[in-house]
N, C-alpha and C positions, 0 to 999 in steps of 0.2 A: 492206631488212631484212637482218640481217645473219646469217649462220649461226654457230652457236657449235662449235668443234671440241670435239670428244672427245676426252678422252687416251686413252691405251692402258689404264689404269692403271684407267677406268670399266670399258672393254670387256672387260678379265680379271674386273673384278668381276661384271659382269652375265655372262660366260660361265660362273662360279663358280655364283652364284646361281641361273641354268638349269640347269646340271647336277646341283644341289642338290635341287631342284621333282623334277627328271623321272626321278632314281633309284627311288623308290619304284612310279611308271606302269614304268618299266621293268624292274625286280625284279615286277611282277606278272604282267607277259606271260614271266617264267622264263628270259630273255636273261641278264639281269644279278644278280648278287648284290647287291644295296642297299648302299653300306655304310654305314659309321659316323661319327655326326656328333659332334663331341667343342662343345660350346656353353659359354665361357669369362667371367668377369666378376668382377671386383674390383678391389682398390684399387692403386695405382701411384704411383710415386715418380718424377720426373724428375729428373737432376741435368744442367743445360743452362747450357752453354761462353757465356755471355752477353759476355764479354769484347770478342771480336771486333765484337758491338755497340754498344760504347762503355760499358760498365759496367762499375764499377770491381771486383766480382767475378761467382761463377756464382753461378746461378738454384737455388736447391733448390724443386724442382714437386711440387706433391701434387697428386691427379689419380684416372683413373679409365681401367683398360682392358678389351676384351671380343675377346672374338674366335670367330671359328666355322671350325671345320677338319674336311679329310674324312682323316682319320689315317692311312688304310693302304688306298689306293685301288692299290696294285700292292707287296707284300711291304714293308711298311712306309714306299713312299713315298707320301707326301699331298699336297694342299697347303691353307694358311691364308690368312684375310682379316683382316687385326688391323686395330683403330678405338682411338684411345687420345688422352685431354686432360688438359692438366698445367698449373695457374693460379696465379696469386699477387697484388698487389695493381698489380702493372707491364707483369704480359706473360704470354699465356696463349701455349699450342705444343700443336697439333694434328696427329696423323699416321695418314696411310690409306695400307695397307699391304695386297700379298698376294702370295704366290712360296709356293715348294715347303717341304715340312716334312718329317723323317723322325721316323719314332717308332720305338725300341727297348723292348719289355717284357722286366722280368727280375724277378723274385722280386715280384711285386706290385705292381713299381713302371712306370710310362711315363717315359720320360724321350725328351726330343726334340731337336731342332736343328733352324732354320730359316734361309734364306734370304729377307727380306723385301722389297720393292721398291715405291713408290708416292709421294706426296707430303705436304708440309709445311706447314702453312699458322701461320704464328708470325706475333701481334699483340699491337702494346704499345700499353699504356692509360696517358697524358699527362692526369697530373690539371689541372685548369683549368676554363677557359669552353668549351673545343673540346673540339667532338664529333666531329673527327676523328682515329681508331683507327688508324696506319700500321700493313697488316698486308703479307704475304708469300708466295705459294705456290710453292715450289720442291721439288727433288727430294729424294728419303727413303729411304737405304737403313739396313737393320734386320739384322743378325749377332745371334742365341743361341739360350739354347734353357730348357730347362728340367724340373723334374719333378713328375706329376702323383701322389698318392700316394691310394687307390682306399678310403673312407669305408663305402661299403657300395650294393652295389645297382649304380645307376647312377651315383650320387654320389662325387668324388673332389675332393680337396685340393689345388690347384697350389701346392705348396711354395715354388717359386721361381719365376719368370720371368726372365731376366737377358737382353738387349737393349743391343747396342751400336750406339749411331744416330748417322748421320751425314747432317745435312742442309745447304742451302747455301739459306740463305735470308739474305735484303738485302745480298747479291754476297757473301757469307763464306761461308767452310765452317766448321760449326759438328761438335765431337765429343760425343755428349753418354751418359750409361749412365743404361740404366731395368731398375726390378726393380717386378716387380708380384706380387700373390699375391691369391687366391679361390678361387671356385669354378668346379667344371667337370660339366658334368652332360654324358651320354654318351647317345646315342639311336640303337639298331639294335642288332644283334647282336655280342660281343664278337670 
């Protein structure tokens, strides 16, 4: 029987995840301040460097990204877990991502910058009789940032997302820019 490794890139997310659970058991015993969970989702654009794959131009991806951050777990530093897919009728591109986040507020607005880090997983669909799907999982790094602007309540507008990704999937390095924009809904205290 064979064991499966884990990446690293699980284990930051499930240490994420725990730490996420266990803020509020810990904010109730009066240790810790809880903090704030900033919970992300809407629509996404991929524009992905397909070149290097053999196609004679790039990919424009429509798609869909979410993401859940702890914003300002020490004077504005945080960190994020982004989840984002981008399709088309030839090749879908997948990316799970999570590394540190800084967030700056100024006049009612968040604006942030991240460091992303995780994997890729890009699959092209060959029309025909085969129903085999050559895909790809390789490594994912993610540069931007973006601004949230605050709706009312706990409701805010992420205006922009902007995202400069770089992944190295079927032995290429691929450069590729995403902008997404939604919603962001905020849970804990501001």
């Amino acid at each position: 029987m064979a064991i499966r490794r884990v990446f690293p890139i699980q284990k930051a997310a499930a240490f994420a995840f725990a730490l996420l659970l266990s803020c509020p058991l810990l904010s109730a015993q009066g240790f810790f301040k809880a903090p704030t969970v900033d919970i992300f989702a809407g629509y996404s654009y991929l524009r992905f460097e397909s070149k290097p794959l053999g196609f004679a131009d790039q990919f424009n991806l429509n798609g869909w990204n979410a993401e859940i951050a702890l914003p300002s777990l020490y004077e504005g530093l945080g960190i994020a877990a982004d989840v984002s897919a981008h399709y088309d009728h030839e090749f879908a591109a997948y990316n799970f991502l999570i590394g540190p986040q800084y967030t700056y507020e100024v006049k009612n607005l968040r604006i942030f910058g991240h460091g992303l880090f995780g994997k890729s997983r890009d699959r092209l669909s060959f029309p025909g009789n085969s129903q085999l799907e050559p895909s790809n999982l390789a490594r994912d790094i993610a540069l931007g940032g973006g601004i949230d602007i605050p709706i009312g309540g706990k409701l805010s507008w992420r205006a922009v997302q902007a995202d400069y990704i770089v992944t190295s999937n079927f032995g290429g390095t691929q450069h590729n820019v995403r902008a997404s924009t939604g919603v962001v809904i905020r849970f804990g205290k501001h």
